[in-house]
BAGU-36186 format. One record per residue (C-alpha): x, y, z; chain. Coordinates in steps of 0.05 Angstrom, whole numbers. Layout:
N
{pt {X; Y; Z}; "A"}
...
//
This chain:
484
{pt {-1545; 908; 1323}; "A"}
{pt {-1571; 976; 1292}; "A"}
{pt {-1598; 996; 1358}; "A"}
{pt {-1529; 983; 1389}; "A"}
{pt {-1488; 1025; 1334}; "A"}
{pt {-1526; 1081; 1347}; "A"}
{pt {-1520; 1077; 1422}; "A"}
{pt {-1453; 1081; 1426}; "A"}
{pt {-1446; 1143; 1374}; "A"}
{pt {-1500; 1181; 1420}; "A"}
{pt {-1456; 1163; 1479}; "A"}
{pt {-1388; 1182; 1441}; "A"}
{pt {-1422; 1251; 1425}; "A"}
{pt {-1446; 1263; 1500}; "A"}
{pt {-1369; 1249; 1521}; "A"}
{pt {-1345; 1293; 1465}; "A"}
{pt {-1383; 1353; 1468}; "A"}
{pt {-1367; 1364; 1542}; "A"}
{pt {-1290; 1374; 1534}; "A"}
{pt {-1299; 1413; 1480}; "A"}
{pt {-1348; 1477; 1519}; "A"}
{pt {-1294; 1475; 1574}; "A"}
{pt {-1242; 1483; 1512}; "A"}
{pt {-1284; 1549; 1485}; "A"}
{pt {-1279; 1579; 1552}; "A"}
{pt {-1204; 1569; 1557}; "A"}
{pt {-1191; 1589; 1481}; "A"}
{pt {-1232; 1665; 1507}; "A"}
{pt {-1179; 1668; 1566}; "A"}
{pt {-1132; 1655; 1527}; "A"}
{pt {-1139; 1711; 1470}; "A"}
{pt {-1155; 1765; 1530}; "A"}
{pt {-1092; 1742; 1555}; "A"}
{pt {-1048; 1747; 1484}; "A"}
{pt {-1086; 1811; 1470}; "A"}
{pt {-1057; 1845; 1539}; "A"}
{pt {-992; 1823; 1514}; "A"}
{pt {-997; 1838; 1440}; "A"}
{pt {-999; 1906; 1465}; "A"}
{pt {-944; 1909; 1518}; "A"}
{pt {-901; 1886; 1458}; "A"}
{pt {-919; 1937; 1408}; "A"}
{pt {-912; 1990; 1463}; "A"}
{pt {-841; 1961; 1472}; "A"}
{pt {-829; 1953; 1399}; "A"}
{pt {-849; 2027; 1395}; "A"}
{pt {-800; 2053; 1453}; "A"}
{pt {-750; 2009; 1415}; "A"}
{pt {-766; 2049; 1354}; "A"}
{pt {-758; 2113; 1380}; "A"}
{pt {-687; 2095; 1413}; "A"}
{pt {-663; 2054; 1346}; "A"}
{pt {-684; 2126; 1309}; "A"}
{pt {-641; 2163; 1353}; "A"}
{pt {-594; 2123; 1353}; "A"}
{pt {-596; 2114; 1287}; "A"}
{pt {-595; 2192; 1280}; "A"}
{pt {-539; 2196; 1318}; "A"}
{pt {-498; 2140; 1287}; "A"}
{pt {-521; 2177; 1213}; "A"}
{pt {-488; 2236; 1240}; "A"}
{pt {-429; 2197; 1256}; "A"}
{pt {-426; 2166; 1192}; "A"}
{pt {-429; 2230; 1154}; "A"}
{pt {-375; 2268; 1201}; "A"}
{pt {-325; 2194; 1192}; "A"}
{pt {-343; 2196; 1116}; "A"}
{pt {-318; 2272; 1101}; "A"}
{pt {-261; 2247; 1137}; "A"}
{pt {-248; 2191; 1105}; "A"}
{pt {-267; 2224; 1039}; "A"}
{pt {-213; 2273; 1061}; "A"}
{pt {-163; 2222; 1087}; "A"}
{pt {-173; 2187; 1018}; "A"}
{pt {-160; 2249; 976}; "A"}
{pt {-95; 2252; 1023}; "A"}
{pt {-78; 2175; 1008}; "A"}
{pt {-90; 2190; 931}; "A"}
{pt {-38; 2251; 929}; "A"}
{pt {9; 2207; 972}; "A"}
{pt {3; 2146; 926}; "A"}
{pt {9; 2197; 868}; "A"}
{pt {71; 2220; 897}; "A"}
{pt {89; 2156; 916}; "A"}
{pt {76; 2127; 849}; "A"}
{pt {117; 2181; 811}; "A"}
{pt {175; 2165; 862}; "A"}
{pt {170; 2092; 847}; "A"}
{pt {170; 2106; 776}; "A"}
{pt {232; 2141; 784}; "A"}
{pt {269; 2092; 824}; "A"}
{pt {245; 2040; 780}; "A"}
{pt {278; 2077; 720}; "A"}
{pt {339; 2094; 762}; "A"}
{pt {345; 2019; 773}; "A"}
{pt {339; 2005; 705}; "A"}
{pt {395; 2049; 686}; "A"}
{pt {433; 2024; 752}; "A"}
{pt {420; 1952; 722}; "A"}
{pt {449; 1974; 655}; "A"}
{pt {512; 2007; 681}; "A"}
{pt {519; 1950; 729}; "A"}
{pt {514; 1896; 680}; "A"}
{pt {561; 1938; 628}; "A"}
{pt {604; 1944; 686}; "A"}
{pt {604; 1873; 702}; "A"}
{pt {625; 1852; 636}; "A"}
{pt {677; 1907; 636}; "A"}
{pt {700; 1876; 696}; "A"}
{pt {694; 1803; 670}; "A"}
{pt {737; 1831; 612}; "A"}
{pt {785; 1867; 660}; "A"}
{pt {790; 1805; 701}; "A"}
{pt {802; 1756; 639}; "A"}
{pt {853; 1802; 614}; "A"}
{pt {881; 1813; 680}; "A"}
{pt {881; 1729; 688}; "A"}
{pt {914; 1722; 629}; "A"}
{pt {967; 1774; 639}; "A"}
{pt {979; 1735; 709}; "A"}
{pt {973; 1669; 675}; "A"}
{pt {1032; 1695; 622}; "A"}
{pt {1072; 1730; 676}; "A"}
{pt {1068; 1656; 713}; "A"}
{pt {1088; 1614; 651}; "A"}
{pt {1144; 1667; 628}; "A"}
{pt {1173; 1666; 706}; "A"}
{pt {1169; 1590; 704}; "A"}
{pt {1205; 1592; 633}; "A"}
{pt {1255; 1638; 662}; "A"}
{pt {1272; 1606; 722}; "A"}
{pt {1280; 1540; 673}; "A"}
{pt {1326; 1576; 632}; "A"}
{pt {1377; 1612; 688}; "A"}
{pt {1376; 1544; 730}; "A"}
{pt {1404; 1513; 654}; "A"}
{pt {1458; 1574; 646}; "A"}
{pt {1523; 1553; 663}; "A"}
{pt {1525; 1639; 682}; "A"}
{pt {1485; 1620; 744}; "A"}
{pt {1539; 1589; 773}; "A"}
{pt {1582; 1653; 760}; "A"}
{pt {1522; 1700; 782}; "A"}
{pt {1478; 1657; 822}; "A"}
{pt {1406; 1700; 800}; "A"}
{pt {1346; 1696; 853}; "A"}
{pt {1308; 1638; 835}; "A"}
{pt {1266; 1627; 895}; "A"}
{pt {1231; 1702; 878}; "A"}
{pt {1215; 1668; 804}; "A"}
{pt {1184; 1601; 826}; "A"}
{pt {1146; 1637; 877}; "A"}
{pt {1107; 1666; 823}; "A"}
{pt {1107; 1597; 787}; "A"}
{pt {1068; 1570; 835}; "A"}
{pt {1029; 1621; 852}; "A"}
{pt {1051; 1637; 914}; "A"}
{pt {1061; 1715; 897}; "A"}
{pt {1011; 1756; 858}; "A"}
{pt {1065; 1792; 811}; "A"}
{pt {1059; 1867; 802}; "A"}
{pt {1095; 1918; 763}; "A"}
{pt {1149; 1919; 801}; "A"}
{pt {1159; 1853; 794}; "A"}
{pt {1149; 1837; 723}; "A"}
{pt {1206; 1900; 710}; "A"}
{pt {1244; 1854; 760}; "A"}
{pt {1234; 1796; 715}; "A"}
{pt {1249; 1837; 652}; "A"}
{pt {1317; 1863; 685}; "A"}
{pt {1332; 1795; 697}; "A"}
{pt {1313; 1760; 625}; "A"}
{pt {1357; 1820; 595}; "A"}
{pt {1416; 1809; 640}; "A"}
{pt {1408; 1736; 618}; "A"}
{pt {1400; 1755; 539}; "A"}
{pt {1464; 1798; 552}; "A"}
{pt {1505; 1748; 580}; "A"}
{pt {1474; 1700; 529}; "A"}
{pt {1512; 1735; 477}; "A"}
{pt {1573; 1749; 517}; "A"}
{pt {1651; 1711; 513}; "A"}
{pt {1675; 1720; 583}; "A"}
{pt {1747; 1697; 615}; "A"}
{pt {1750; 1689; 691}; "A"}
{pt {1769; 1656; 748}; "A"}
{pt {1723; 1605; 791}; "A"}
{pt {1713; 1550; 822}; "A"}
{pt {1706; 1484; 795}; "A"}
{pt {1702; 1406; 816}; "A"}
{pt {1759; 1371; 775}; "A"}
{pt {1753; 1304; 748}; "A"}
{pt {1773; 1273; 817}; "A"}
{pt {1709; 1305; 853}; "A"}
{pt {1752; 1360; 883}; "A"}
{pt {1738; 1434; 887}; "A"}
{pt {1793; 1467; 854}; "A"}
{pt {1807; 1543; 823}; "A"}
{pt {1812; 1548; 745}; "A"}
{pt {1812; 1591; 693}; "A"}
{pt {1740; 1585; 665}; "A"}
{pt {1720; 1611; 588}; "A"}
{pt {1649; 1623; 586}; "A"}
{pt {1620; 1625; 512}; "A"}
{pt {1543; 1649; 523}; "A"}
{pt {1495; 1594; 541}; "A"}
{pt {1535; 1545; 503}; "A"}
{pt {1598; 1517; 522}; "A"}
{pt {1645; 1522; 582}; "A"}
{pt {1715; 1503; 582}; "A"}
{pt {1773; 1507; 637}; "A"}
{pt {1844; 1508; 648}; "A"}
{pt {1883; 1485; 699}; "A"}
{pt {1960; 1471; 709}; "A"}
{pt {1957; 1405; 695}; "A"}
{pt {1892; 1399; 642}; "A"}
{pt {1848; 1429; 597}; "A"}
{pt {1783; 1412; 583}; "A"}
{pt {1702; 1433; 575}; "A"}
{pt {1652; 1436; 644}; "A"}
{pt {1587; 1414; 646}; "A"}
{pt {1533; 1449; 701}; "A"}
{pt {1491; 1420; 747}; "A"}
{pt {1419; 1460; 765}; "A"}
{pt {1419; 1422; 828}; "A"}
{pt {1483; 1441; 867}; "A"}
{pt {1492; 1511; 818}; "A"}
{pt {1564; 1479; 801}; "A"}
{pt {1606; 1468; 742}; "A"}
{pt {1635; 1396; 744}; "A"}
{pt {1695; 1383; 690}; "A"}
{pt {1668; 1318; 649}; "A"}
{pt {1700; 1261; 659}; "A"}
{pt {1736; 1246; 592}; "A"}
{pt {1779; 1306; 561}; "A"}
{pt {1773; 1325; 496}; "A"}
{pt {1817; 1305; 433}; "A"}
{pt {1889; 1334; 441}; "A"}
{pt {1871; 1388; 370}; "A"}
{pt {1806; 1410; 419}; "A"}
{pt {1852; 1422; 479}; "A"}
{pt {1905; 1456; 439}; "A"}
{pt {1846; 1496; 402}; "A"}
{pt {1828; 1519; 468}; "A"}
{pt {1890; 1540; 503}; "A"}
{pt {1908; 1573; 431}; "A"}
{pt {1839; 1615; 446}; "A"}
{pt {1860; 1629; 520}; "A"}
{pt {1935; 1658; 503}; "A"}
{pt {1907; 1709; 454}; "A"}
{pt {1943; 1667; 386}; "A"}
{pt {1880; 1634; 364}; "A"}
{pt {1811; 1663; 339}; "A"}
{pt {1773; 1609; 332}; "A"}
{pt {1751; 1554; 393}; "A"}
{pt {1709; 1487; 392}; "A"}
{pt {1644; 1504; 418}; "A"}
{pt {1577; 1460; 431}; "A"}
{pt {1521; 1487; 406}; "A"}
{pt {1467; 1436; 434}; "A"}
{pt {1483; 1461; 499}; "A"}
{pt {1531; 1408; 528}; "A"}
{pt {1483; 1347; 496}; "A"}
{pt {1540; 1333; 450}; "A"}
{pt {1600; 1334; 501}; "A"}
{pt {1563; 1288; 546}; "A"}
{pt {1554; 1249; 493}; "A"}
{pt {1630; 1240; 483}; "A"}
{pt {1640; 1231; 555}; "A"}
{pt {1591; 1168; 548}; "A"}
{pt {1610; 1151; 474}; "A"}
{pt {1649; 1074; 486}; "A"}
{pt {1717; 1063; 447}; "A"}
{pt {1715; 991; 409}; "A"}
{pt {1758; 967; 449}; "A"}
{pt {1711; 985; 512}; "A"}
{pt {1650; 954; 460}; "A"}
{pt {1682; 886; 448}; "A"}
{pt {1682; 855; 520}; "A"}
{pt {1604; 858; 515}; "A"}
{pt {1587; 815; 449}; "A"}
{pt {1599; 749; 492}; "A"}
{pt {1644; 691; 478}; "A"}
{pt {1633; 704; 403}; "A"}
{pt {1683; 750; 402}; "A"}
{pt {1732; 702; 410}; "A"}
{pt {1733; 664; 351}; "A"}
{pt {1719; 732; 308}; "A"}
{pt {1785; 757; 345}; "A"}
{pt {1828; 697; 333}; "A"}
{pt {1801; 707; 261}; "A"}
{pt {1829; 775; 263}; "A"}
{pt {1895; 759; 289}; "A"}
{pt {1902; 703; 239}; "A"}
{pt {1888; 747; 186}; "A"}
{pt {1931; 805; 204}; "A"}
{pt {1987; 745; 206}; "A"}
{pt {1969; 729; 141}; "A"}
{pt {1958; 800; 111}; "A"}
{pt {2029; 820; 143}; "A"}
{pt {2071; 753; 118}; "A"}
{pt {2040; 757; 47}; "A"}
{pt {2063; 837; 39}; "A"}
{pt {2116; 819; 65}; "A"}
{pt {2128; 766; 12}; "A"}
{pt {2109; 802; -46}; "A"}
{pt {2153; 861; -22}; "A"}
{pt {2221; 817; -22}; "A"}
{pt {2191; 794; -95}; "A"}
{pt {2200; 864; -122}; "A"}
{pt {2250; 883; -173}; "A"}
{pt {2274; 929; -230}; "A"}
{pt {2245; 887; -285}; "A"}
{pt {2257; 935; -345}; "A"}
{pt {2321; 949; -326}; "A"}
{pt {2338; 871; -326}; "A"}
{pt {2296; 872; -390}; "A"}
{pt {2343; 927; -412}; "A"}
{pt {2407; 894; -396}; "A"}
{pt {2385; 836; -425}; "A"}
{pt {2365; 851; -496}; "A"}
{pt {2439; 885; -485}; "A"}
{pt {2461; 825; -484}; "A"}
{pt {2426; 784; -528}; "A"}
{pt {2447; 839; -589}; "A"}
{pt {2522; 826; -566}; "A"}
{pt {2507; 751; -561}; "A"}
{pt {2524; 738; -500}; "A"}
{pt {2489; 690; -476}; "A"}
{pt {2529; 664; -410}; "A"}
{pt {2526; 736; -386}; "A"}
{pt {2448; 730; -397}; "A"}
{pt {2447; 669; -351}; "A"}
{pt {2489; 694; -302}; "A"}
{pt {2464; 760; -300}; "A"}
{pt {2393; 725; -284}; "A"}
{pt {2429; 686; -236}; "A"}
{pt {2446; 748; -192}; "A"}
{pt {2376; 755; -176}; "A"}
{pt {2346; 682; -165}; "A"}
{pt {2314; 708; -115}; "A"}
{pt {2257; 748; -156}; "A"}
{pt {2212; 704; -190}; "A"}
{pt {2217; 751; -263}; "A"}
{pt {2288; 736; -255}; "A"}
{pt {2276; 652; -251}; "A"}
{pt {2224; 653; -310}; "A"}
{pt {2273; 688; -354}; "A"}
{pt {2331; 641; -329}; "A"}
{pt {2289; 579; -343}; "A"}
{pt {2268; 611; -421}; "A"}
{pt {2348; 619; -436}; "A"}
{pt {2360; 551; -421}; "A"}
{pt {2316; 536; -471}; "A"}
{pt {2349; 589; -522}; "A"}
{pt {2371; 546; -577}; "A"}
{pt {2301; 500; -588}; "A"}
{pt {2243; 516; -620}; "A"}
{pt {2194; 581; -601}; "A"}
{pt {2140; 526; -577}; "A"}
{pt {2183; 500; -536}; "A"}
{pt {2217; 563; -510}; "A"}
{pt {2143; 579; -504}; "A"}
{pt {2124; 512; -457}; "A"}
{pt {2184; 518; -423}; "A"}
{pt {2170; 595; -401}; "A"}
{pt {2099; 571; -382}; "A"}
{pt {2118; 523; -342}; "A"}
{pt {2165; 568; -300}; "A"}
{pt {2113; 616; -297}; "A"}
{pt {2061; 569; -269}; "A"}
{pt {2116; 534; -224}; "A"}
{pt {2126; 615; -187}; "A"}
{pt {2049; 624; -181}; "A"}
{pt {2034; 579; -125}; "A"}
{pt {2083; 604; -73}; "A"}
{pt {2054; 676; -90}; "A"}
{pt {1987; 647; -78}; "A"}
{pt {1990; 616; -21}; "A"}
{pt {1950; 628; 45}; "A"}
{pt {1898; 667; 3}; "A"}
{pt {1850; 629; -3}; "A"}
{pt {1854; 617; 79}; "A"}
{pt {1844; 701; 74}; "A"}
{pt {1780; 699; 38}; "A"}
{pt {1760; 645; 76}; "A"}
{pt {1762; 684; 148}; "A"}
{pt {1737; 741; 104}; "A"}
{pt {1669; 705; 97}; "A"}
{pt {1669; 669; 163}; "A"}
{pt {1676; 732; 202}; "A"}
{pt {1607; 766; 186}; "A"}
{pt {1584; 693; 194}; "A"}
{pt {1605; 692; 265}; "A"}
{pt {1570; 771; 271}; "A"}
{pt {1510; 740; 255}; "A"}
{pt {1507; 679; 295}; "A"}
{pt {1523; 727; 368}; "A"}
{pt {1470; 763; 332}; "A"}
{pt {1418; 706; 336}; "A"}
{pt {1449; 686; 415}; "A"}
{pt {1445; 751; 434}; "A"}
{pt {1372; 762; 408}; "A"}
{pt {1342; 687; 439}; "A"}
{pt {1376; 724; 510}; "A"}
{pt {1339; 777; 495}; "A"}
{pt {1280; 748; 488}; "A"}
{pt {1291; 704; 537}; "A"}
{pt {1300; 753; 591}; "A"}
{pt {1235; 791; 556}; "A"}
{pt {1193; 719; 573}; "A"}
{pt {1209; 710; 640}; "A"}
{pt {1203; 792; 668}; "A"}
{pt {1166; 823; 612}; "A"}
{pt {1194; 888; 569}; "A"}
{pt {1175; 932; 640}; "A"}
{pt {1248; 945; 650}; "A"}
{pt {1294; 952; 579}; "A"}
{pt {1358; 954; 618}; "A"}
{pt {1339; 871; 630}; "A"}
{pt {1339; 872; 557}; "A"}
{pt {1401; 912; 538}; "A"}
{pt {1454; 857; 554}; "A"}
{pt {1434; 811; 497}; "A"}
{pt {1413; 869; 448}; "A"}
{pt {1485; 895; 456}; "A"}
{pt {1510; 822; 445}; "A"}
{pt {1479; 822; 381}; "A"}
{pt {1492; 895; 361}; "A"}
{pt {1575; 882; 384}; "A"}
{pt {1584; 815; 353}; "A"}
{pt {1547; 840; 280}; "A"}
{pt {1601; 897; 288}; "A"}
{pt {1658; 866; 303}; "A"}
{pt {1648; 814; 246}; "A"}
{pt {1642; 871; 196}; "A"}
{pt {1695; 907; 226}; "A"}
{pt {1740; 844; 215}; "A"}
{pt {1719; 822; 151}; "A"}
{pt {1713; 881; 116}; "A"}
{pt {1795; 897; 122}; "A"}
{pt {1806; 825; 113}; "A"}
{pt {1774; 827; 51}; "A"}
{pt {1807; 894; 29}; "A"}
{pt {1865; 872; 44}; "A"}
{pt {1849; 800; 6}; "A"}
{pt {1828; 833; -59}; "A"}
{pt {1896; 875; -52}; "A"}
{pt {1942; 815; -54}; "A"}
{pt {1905; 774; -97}; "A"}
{pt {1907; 835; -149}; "A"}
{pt {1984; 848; -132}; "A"}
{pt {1994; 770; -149}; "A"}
{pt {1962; 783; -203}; "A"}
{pt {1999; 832; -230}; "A"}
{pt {2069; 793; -211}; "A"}
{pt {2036; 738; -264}; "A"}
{pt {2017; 784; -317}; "A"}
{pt {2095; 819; -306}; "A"}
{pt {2123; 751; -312}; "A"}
{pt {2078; 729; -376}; "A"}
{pt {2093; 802; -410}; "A"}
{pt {2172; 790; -395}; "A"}
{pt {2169; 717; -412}; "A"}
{pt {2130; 736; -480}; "A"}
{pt {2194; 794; -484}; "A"}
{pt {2247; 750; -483}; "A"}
{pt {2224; 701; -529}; "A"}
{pt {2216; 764; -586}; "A"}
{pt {2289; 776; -560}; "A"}
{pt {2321; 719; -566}; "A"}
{pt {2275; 692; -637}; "A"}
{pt {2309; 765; -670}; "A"}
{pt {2383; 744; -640}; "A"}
{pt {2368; 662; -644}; "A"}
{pt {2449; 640; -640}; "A"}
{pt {2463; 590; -694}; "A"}
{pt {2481; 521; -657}; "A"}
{pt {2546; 532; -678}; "A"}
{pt {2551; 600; -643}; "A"}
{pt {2515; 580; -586}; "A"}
{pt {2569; 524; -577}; "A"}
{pt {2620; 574; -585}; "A"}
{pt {2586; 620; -531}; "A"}
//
């Protein structure tokens, strides 16, 4: 097994050591071969050399002719950027002052333009106030001015300039002027019938305007829309009217004049009479109208009454104690007689029959008389008072209908509309009138009589109370009295 181990190492080293003389022969060719190129290289290495050296050389001498130019070109570049540098600094110090007088600029421009807005904005306003005032003057319809030129710059459809605002001052002077101005002429104006007719027309300012025709005379109200003056529809009181014509021939100095500006004359031309008021307070104002002819019945028979009841009562008082000093006592009953018709005269007849009892009974018998006169005086008085009191009654009770209309009319379409609403509120506003307007002369007029009966009672007490001092001093004996 030994033996066989080594054989086959011997045999291994036999095979090996055969390749490896052919390799040493092959290794020797080999270097020759390298060493035969080794130095071709370094001869080429070396020509390289000597070319890379020159041209080397040559690309040093290059460098150092580009660099003094470029040193020089930089030296240029430095001078220019120095220049360049102290120009920028310059500019930039220019622009800083340009930014300063640009931005004080702009604000002085911002403030120009502000004030220059505002002045616009005032000219605008003051042309729109203008043109509101001449289209109001009743003197535009004399001098028609030229409005379009002022609402143009109201709305900004002209840029006013100087011209114009002196245009706009002319005009606001003229107006001022004839503002302050009484002026007499002859125009045009549409009558109460809607027809254009010519008048004499008194202009006083801003104020008033009154006319004159042949047949009227009255005040004119102006409409901005048409630029007319339109004579109101109701003419003044007949004192206004002969105030004005006064004014107009020279023999007055003083005329009626409106100073709201016509507000107060069309006021009067829509102010309602009562007897225009009373048709709207419903069918209340029946019954508070019978009440008021009922009572003006009453008002007018009882003055009446009390009138015819009037008499010279100390003269009869006069006569009488006459009378009783002579004794004559039938002339004392007829001379009461004469006037049966006065109740002072009755009481005093109805005391003398009575002449020769007892004071008491002179007294009772006077009374009576006096009490027996005091109920026709009296009478239908009481009825007075009573439509007195049932009058405002009535007021109040179209007050309450009218007031459920009302707001009835407000349930069913809402308070949207107030002339829905102004039916039942005048109802109740005409009817509370009318029954104060009726009951408060009733009344008067109650508390008048009563206190004129009342009086006629205390006459007849302080005559009654007379006579029987007259008669107790000159009491006739019964034998004188049957004499008599």
């Amino acid at each position: 097994m030994r033996t066989g181990r080594l054989f086959l190492i011997l045999l291994a080293g036999v095979l090996l050591s055969a390749p490896m003389s052919l390799a040493a022969e092959d290794m020797r060719e080999r270097q020759v071969q390298a060493e035969r190129a080794r130095q071709e290289l370094l001869e080429k290495a070396a020509s390289e050399k000597r070319a890379a050296e020159a041209a080397a050389a040559e690309s040093r001498a290059r460098i150092v002719a580009d660099r003094d130019a470029l040193t020089r070109a930089v030296a240029a570049l430095k001078q220019s950027n120095d220049r360049l540098t102290a120009e920028v600094d310059a500019l930039d110090r220019q622009r800083s002052d340009l930014a300063e007088t640009e931005q004080d600029l702009d604000g002085r421009l911002a403030e120009t333009d502000s004030m220059v807005r505002e002045m616009v904005g005032a000219v605008r306003v003051n042309a729109k106030d203008l043109e509101g005032l001449l289209a109001q003057s009743p003197q535009t319809a004399l001098n028609p001015p030229d409005l379009a030129f002022l609402r143009d710059i109201a709305d900004q459809a002209l840029f006013p300039g100087m011209d114009d605002i002196r245009r706009m001052a002319d005009m606001l002077h003229d107006y001022i002027l004839c503002s302050g101005q009484v002026r007499r002429t002859r125009g045009t104006i549409v009558d109460r019938g809607g027809h254009e007719t010519e008048a004499e027309i008194l202009v006083l300012g801003n104020f008033t305007t009154a006319y004159r025709t042949a047949e009227e005379t009255g005040f004119l109200n102006y409409s901005p829309d048409s630029r007319k003056l339109f004579a109101l529809s109701r003419l003044p009181a007949r004192g206004m009217r002969k105030q004005i014509d006064g004014y107009l021939d020279g023999r007055s100095e003083a005329v009626p004049m409106d100073i709201s500006r016509g507000g107060a004359l069309r006021q009067l031309t829509h102010q309602l009479r009562l007897w225009q008021q009373v048709p709207q307070g419903g069918p209340i104002v029946i019954p508070i109208l019978l009440i008021l002819l009922v009572g003006l019945i009453i008002v007018a028979e009882r003055t009446f009454f009390l009138w015819r009841r009037r008499m010279d009562d100390e003269g009869l008082m006069a006569r009488l104690d006459q009378l009783v000093r002579e004794g004559r006592w039938d002339a004392c009953r007829e001379l009461c007689a004469t006037h049966v018709g006065k109740p002072v005269a009755r009481v005093l007849a109805a005391g003398l029959k009575y002449g020769r009892m007892a004071r008491a009974e002179m007294e009772n018998a006077l009374q009576e008389a006096i009490l027996k006169e005091v109920p026709p005086m009296e009478r239908m008085l009481s009825t007075l008072g009573m439509l007195a009191a049932i009058a405002p009654l009535l007021g109040l009770l179209g007050t309450v209908t009218g007031m459920i209309g009302t707001f009835h009319v407000i349930t069913l379409h809402g308070t949207g509309d107030p002339r829905m609403m102004s039916g039942g509120i005048s109802e109740a506003l005409v009817t509370t009138m009318l029954g104060l307007a009726v009951a408060i002369p009733i009344m008067l007029a109650h508390t008048l009589l009563s206190r004129g009966v009342d009086n006629m009672v205390g006459n007849m007490e302080e005559k009654a109370v007379a006579l029987i001092n007259m008669v107790d001093r000159h009491r006739p004996l019964d034998g004188d009295q049957g004499r008599s």
